[in-house]
TORDO-96594 format. One record per residue (C-alpha): residue number from 1; x, y, z negated; chain. Coordinates in steps of 0.001 Angstrom, whole numbers, plus 524288, in hexadecimal, padded with zeros to 5 digits. Example, Ala and Ser with C-alpha at 12.3 -4.5 7.8 and 13.67 -1.06 7.14 Angstrom:
2
DRENKOL num    px    py    pz cadena
DRENKOL   1 8300C 7EE6C 7E188      A
DRENKOL   2 83566 7FBDC 7E41C      A
//
This chain:
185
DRENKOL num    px    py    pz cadena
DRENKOL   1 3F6AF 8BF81 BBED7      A
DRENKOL   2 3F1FD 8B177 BBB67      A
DRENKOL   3 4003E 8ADF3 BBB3B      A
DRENKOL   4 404F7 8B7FE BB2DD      A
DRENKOL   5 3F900 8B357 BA900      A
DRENKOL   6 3FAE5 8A4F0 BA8D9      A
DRENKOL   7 40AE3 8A9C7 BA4B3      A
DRENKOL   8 405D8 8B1FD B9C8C      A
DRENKOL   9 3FD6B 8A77C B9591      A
DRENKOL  10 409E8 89BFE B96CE      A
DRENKOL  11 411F5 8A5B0 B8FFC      A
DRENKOL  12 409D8 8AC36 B8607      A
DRENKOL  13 40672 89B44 B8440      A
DRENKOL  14 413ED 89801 B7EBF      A
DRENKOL  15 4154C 8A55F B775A      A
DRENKOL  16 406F6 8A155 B7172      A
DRENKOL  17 40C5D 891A5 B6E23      A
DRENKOL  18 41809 89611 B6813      A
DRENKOL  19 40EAB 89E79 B5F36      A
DRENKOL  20 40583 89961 B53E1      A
DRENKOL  21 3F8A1 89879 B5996      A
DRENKOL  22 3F1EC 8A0C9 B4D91      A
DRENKOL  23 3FBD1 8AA96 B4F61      A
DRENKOL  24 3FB4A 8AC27 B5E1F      A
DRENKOL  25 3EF32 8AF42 B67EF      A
DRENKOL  26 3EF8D 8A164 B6EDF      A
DRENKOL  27 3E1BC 8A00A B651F      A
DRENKOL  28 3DD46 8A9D0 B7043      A
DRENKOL  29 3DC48 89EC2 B7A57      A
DRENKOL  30 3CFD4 89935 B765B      A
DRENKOL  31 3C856 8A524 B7521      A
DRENKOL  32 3CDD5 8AA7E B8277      A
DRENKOL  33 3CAAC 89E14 B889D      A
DRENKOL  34 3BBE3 89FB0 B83D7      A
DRENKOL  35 3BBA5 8AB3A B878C      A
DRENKOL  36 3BF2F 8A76E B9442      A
DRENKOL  37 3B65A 89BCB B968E      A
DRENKOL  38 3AAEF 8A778 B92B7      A
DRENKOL  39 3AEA5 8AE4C B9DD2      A
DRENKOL  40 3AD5B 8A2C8 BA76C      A
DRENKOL  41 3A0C2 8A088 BA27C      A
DRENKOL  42 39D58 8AEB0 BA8F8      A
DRENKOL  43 39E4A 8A700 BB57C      A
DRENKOL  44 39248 89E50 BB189      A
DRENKOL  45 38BF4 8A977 BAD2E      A
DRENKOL  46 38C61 8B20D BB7AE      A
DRENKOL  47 3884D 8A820 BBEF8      A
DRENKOL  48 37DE6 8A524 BB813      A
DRENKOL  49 37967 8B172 BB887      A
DRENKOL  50 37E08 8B6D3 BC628      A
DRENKOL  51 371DD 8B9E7 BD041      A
DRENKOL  52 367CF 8B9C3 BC420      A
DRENKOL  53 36215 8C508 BBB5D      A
DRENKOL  54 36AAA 8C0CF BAF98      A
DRENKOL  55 3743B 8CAD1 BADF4      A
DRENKOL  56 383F4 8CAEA BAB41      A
DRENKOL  57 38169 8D268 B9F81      A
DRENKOL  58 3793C 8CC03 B946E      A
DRENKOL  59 37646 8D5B2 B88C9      A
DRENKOL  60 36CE5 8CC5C B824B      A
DRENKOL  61 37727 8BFA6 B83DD      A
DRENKOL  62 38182 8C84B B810E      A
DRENKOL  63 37BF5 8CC04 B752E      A
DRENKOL  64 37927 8BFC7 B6FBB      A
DRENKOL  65 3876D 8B9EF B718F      A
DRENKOL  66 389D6 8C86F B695A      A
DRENKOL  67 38189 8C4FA B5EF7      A
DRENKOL  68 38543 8B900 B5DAE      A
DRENKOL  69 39362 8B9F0 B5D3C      A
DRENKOL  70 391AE 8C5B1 B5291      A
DRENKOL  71 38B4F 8BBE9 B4AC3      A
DRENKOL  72 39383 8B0A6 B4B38      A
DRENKOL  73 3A1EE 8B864 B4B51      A
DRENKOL  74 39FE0 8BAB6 B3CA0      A
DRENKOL  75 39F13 8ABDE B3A44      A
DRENKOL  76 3ABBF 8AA55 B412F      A
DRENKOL  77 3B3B5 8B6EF B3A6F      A
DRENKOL  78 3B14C 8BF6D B4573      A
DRENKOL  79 3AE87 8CCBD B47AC      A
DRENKOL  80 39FA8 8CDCF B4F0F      A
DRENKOL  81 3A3DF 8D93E B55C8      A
DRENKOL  82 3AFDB 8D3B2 B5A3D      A
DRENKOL  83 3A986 8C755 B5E56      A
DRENKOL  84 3A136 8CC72 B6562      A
DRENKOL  85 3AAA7 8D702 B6CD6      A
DRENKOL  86 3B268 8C9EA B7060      A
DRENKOL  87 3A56E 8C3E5 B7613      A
DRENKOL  88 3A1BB 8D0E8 B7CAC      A
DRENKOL  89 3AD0C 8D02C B834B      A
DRENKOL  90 3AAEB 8C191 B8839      A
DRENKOL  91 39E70 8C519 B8CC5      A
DRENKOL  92 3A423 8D0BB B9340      A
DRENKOL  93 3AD23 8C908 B9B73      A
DRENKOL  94 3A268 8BF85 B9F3D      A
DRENKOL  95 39A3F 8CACA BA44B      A
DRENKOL  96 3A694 8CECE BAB96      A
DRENKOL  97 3A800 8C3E8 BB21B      A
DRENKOL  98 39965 8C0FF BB3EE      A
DRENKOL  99 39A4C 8CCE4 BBC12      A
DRENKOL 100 3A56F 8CB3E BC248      A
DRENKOL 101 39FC5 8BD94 BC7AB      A
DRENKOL 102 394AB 8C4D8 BCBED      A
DRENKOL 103 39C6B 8CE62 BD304      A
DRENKOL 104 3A3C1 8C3FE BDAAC      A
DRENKOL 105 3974F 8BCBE BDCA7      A
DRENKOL 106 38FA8 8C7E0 BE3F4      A
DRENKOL 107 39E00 8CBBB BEB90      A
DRENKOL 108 39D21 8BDC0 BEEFC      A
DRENKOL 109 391A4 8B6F9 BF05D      A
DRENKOL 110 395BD 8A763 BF24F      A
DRENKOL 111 39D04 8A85A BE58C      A
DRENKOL 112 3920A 8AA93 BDD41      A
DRENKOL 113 38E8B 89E32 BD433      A
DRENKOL 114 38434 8950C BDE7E      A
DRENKOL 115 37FDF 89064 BD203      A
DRENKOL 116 37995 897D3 BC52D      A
DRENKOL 117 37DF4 8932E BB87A      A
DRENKOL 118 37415 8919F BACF5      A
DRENKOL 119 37632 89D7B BA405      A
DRENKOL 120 36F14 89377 B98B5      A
DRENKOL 121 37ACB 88B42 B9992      A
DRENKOL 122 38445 89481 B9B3F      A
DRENKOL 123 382CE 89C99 B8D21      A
DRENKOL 124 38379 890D3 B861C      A
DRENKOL 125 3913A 88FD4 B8A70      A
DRENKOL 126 39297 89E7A B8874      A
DRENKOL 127 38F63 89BD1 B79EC      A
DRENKOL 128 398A0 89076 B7922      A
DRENKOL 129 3A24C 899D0 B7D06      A
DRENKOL 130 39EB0 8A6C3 B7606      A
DRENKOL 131 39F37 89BEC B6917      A
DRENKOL 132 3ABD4 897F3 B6A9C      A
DRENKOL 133 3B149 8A488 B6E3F      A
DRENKOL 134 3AC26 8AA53 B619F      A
DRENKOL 135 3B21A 89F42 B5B0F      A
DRENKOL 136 3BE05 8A1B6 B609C      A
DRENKOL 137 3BE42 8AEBC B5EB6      A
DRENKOL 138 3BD88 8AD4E B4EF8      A
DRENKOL 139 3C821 8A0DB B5038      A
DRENKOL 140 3D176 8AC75 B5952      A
DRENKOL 141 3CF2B 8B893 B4E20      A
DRENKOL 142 3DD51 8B975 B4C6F      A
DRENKOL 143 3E2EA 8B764 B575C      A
DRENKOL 144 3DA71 8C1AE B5DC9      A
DRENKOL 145 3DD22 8CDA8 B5422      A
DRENKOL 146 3EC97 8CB1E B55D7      A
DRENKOL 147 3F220 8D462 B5D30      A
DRENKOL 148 3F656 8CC7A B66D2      A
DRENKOL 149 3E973 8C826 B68F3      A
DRENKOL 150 3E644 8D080 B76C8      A
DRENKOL 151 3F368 8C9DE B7D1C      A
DRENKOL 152 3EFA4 8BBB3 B7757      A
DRENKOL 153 3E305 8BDCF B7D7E      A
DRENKOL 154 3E8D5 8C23A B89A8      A
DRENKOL 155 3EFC1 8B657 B8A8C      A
DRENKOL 156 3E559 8AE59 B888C      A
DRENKOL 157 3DC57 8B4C0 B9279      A
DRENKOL 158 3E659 8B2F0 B9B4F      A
DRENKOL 159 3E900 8A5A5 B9A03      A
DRENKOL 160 3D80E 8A27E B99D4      A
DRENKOL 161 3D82D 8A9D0 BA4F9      A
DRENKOL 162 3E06C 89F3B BAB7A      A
DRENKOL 163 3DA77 89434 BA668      A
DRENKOL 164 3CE03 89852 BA9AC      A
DRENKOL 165 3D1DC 89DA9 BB770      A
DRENKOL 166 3CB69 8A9F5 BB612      A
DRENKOL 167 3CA23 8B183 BC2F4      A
DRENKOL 168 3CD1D 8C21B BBF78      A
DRENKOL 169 3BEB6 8C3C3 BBADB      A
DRENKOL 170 3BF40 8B96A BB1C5      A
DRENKOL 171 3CD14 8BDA1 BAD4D      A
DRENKOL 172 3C782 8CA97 BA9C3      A
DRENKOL 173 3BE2D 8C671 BA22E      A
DRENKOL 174 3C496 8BD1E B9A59      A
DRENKOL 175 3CE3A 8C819 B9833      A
DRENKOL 176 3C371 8D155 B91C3      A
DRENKOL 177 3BE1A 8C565 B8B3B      A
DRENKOL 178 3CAB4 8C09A B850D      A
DRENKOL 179 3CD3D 8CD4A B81EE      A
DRENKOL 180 3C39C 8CFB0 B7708      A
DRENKOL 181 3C966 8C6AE B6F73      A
DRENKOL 182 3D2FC 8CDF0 B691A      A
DRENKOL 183 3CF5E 8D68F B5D27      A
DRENKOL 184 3D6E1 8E247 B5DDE      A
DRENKOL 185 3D5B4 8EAE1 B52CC      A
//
């Protein structure tokens, strides 16, 4: 499978150089690869939180990140609901895998994390993140409501997930991560 990706990504590369850059999805890139550096920070958080009380799921945090990406999306030209849709979705896949880490950790008890993380320094590189993918998400508007925004984004997730040498878990959620960022209407 990773093979068929990585030729996937070569050749959709030189169809994508040969194109003008505002006229093709290769803007995708950066926001995909965002997105995927979010979901490798699930690893820190889980664990962080992994043999505590904290939960995976964080209404009140989650909430915030909401709020505040409603309020700052119409700053940048975006829609609030669809901002935050796209950043449901990231937090969705970081749940996913913050589970699925779990999971493998109780299957497997000497691969769970000897050390816990410090969720205080963790969220400020959450934020970092969340920033720049709402920034990118304004600076990607039209390439993500062209129609050929879902295969673009395909690509892309496919090529992050190579650079970033997901395992499947991580694959999968960078796959319903990446995929909220096309508008389809």
């Amino acid at each position: 499978m990773r093979v068929l990706v990585v030729l996937l990504a070569v050749v959709s590369g030189l169809v994508l150089a040969s194109v003008p850059a505002s006229a093709s999805g290769s803007s995708l890139w950066r926001l995909t690869d965002l997105a995927a550096q979010r979901v490798r920070i699930a690893d820190k958080v889980a664990a962080a939180k992994y043999g505590t009380p904290s939960p995976i799921d964080d209404p009140a945090r989650e909430q915030q990140i909401y709020d505040s990406v409603a309020a700052r999306a119409p700053g940048l030209g975006l829609d609030p609901a669809d901002a935050v849709r796209f950043f449901r979705a990231q937090i969705e896949a970081n749940k996913l895998v913050q589970r699925g880490l779990y999971a493998r950790w109780d299957a497997h008890p000497s691969s769970a994390p000897r050390t816990r993380p410090d969720l205080g320094e963790i969220r400020p590189v959450i934020d970092r993140l969340n920033t720049d993918l709402l920034t990118e998400l304004a600076a990607t508007r039209p390439a993500r409501t062209a129609r050929s925004c879902p295969a673009h984004e395909l690509v892309a997730a496919g090529v992050a997930d190579v650079v970033h040498h997901f395992d499947a878990l991580h694959a999968r959620a960078l796959t319903g991560a990446a995929r909220a960022a096309c508008i389809t209407r």
